[in-house]
C-alpha positions as CSV (number, residue, x, y, z in Angstrom):
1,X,218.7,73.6,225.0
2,X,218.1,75.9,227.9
3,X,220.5,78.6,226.0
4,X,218.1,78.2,222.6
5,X,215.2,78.8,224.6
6,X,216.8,82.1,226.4
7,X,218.0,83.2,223.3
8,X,214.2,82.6,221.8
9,X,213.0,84.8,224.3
10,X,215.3,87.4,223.6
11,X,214.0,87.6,219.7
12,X,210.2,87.0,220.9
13,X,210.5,90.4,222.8
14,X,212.9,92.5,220.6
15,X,210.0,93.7,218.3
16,X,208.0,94.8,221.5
17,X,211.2,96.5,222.7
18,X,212.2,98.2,220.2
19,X,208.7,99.6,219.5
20,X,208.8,100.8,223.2
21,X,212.2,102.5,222.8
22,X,211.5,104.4,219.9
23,X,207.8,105.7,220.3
24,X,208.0,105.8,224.3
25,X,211.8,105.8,226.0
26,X,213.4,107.7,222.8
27,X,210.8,110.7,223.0
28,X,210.6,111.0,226.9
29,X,214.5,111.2,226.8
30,X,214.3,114.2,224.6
31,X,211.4,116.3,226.7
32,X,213.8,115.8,229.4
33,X,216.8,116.8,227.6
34,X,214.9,120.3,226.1
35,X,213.3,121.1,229.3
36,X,217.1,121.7,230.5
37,X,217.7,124.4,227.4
38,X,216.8,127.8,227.5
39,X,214.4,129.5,225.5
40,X,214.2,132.9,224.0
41,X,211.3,135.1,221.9
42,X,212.9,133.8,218.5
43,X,215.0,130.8,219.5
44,X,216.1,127.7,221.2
45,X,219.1,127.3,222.6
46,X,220.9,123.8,223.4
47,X,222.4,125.1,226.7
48,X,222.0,123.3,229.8
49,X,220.0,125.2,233.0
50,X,217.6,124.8,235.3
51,X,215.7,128.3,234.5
52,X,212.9,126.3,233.5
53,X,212.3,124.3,236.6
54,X,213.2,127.3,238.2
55,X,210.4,129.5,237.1
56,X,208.2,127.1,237.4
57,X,208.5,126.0,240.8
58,X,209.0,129.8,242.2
59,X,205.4,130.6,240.9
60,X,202.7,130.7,242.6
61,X,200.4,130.0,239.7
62,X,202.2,126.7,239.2
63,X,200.5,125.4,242.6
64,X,197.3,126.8,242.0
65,X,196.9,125.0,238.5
66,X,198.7,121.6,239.9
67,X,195.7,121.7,242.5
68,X,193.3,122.1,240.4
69,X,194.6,119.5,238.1
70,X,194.2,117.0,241.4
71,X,190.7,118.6,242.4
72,X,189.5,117.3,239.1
73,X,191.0,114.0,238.8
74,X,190.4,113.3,242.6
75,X,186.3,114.1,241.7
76,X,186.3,112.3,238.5
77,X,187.8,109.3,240.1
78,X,185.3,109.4,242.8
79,X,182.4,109.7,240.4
80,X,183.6,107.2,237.9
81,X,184.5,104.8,240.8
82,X,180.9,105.2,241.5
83,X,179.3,104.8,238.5
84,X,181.7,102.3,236.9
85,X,181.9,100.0,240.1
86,X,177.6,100.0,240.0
87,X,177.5,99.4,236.4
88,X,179.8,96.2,236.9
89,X,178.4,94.8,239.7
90,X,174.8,95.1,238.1
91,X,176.1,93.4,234.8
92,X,178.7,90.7,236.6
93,X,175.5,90.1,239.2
94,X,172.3,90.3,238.0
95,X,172.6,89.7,234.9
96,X,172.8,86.0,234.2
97,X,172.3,85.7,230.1
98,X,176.3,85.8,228.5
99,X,174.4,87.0,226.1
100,X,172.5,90.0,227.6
101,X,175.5,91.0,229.5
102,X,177.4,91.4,225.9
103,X,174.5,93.3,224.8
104,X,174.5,95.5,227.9
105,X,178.0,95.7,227.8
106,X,178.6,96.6,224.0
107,X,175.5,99.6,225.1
108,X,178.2,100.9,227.2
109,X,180.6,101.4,224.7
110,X,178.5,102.2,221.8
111,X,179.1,106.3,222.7
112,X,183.0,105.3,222.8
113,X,182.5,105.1,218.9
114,X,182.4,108.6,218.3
115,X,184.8,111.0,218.8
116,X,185.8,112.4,221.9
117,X,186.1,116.5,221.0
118,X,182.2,115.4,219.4
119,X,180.8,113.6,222.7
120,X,182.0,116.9,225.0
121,X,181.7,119.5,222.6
122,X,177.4,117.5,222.5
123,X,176.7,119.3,226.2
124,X,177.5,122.8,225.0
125,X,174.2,123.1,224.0
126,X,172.1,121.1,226.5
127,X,174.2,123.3,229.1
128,X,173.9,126.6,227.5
129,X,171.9,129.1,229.2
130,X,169.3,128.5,226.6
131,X,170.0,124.7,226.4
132,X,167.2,121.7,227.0
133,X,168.7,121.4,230.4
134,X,167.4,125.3,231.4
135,X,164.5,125.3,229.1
136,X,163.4,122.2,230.7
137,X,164.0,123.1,234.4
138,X,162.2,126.4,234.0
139,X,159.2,124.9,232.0
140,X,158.9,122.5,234.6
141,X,158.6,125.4,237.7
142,X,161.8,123.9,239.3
143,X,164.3,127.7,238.6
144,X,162.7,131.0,237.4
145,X,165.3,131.7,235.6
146,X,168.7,130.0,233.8
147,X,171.3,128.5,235.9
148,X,174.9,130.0,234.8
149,X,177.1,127.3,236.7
150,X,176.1,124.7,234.0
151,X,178.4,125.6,231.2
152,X,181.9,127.1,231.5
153,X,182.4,126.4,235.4
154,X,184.2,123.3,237.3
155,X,181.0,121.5,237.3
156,X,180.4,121.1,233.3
157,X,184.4,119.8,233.0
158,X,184.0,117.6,235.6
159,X,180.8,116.3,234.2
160,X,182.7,116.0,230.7
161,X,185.5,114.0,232.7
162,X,183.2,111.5,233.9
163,X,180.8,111.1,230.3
164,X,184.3,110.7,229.0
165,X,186.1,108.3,231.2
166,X,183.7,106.2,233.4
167,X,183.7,103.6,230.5
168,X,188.0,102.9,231.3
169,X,186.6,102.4,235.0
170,X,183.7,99.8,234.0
171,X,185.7,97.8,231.7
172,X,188.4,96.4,234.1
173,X,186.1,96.2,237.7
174,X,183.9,94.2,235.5
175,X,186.4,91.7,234.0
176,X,188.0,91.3,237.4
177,X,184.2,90.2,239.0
178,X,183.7,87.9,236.3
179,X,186.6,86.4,237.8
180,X,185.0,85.7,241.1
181,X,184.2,82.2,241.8
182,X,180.6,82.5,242.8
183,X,180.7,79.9,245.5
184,X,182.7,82.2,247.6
185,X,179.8,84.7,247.8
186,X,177.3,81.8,248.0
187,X,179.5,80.7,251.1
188,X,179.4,84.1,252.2
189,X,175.6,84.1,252.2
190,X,175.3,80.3,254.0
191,X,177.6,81.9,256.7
192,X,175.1,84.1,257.6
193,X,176.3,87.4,255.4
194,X,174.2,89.8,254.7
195,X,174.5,91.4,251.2
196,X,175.7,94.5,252.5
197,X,178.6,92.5,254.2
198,X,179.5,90.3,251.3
199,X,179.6,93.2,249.1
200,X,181.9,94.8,251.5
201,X,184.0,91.7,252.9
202,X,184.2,89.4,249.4
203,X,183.4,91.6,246.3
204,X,185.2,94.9,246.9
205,X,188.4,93.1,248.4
206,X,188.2,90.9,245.4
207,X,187.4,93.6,243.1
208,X,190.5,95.7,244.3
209,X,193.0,94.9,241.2
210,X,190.2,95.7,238.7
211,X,189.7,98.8,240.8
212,X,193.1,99.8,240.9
213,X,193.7,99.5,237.0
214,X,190.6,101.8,236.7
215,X,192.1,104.2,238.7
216,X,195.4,104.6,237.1
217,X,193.6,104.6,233.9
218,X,191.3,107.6,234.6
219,X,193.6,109.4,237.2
220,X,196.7,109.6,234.4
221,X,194.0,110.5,231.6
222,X,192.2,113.2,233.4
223,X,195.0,114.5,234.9
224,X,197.0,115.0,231.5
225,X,193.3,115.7,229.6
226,X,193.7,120.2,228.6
227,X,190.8,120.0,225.7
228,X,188.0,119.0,227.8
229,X,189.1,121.9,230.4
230,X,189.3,124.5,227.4
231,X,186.2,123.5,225.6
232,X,183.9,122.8,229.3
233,X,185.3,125.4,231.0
234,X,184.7,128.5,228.6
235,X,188.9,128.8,228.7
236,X,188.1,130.2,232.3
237,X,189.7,127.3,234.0
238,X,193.0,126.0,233.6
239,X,194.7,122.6,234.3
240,X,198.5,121.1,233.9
241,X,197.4,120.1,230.3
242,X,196.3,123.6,229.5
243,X,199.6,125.0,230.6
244,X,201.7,122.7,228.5
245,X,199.6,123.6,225.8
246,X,199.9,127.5,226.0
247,X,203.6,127.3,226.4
248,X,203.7,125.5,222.9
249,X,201.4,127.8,221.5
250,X,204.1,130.5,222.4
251,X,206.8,128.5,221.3
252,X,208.1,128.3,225.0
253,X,209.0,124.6,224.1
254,X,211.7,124.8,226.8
255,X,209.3,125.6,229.6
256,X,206.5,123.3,228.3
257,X,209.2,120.3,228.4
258,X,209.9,120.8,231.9
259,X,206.1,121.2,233.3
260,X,205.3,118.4,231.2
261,X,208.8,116.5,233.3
262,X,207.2,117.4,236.5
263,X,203.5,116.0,235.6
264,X,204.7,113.0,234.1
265,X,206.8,112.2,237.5
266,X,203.8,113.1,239.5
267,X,201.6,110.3,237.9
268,X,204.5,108.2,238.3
269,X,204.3,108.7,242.0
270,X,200.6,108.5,242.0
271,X,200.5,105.7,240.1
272,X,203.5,103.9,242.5
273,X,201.7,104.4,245.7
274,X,198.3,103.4,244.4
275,X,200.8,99.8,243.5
276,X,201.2,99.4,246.9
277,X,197.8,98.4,247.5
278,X,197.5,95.9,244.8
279,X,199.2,93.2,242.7
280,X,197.8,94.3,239.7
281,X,200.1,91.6,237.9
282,X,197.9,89.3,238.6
283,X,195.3,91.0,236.4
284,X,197.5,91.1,233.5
C-alpha cells in the first residue's frame, strides 16, 4: 500500500516536472553553457572560455549599471512596500463588507488589464514638457516654467516601476492579513495597545510572509525589467536588462548569456537572504 501510494505521487508530480525541466531547467542550462563560448562579428563559436565573464567583470561600466539596477529596485521596493502595505491594511481593516473589499480590490487590478508597454508608454505625455502635469503646475502659479526632470530622468522610471508593480506587492500583504485572527489585535487593544503599537507588534510581524513574497516578487521583476528603463528614461539610463538587451541586438549572444548568468545568480542571492527572515512556506 504504502509503495502504491509513493509511486502515486511520483505520477501526480511528473507532468509538473517535466514542464519545469523543459520550459525552466532545460533553457537556463543552455544560457549557461553559451555564456562559456566565444563570440565573434559574424559567428559563434562552441569553445569553452571565460572571456565573457572576463570582460565583464574587468569593466567598470559593469558596476556602474549593476548599481543602478539595485538603486532602482531598492526605491521601487520601498515605494511599493509603502503603497501596497497601506492599501492592504485599509482594505483587510476598515473595510468590513466581503463585498466592498472585492469591489475595492478588483479597482486595484482593473489597470492590470491592459498592457504593460500601454500603461508606461500612458505618462509620456502627462510628463512631457508640454504634458497636463506642466501645463497644470504652471497654470496653477506653482513653476514659471516646465520642469525637465519629469520625463526621461530616474524619477519618471522609477515612477513607472511602482504604477507597474505595486499591484504584486498589495496582493500577497493583503491575503496574508486576511489571515489574522482578529482577536489577537482585539487582545492587543484590551492589553492596553495603542494602534500604533499593535500595528507595529501584531500586524507587521504577522504580515512579514506576505511582505516577503511581495518583495521577491517586485525585487526579481524590476530588477530584470529593460523596457520600462528604455521607454521612461529617454534611452539615457541604463539597467542589467538594458545591457542584455543591447548585446542581443548586436548578436553578442555569448556575452549577453553570461551578464544574464551573473543577474540571475544575484537574485538568487537576494532572494536567499531575504528567506532567512521568513518561512514563506507557510504562505504557500
Amino acid at each position: 500500500m504504502l509503495k502504491n501510494r509513493h509511486v502515486t505521487g511520483w505520477l501526480q508530480a511528473a507532468p509538473l516536472s517535466l514542464v519545469l525541466i523543459g520550459f525552466l531547467i532545460l533553457p537556463i542550462v543552455a544560457i549557461v553553457i553559451v555564456s562559456f563560448w566565444r563570440a565573434t562579428e559574424f559567428s559563434i563559436i562552441p569553445a569553452f572560455t571565460l572571456e565573457n565573464y572576463q570582460f565583464l567583470f574587468g569593466s567598470p561600466v559593469t558596476y556602474k549599471v549593476f548599481l543602478a539596477t539595485f538603486k532602482y529596485a531598492a526605491i521601487t521596493w520601498a515605494l511599493t512596500l509603502l503603497i501596497g502595505f497601506t492599501a492592504a491594511y485599509y482594505l483587510a481593516f476598515h473595510i468590513r463588507s466581503q463585498t466592498v473589499q472585492i469591489a475595492l480590490f478588483l479597482l486595484c487590478t482593473i489597470p492590470f488589464w491592459t498592457s504593460n508597454i500601454i500603461r508606461m508608454i500612458s505618462w509620456i505625455p502627462f510628463l512631457g514638457r508640454n504634458g497636463i502635469a506642466n501645463s497644470t503646475l504652471i497654470d496653477m502659479g506653482v513653476i514659471d516654467e516646465p520642469l525637465e526632470w519629469l520625463l526621461y530622468s530616474d524619477f519618471s522610471v522609477i515612477l513607472a516601476f511602482v504604477h507597474l508593480y505595486t499591484l504584486f506587492m498589495v496582493v500577497p500583504i493583503f491575503n496574508t492579513m486576511m489571515r489574522i485572527d482578529r482577536s489577537l489585535i482585539e487582545a492587543a487593544y484590551d492589553n492596553g495597545a495603542s494602534g500604533f503599537q499593535t500595528l507595529v507588534h501584531v500586524i507587521v510581524p504577522l504580515t512579514k510572509p506576505g511582505i516577503m513574497i511581495g518583495t521577491i516578487f517586485v525585487l526579481t521583476l524590476a530588477m530584470g525589467d529593460f523596457i520600462t528603463v528604455r521607454f521612461m528614461s529617454g534611452s539615457q539610463k541604463a539597467n542589467v536588462g538594458r545591457l542584455i538587451s543591447n548585446d542581443i541586438a548586436l548578436l553578442q549572444y555569448p556575452s549577453a548569456a553570461a551578464t544574464a548568468v551573473v543577474l540571475l545568480c544575484t537574485v538568487l542571492i537576494v532572494i536567499g537572504i531575504l528567506l532567512r527572515f521568513v518561512d514563506i512556506r507557510k504562505e504557500l
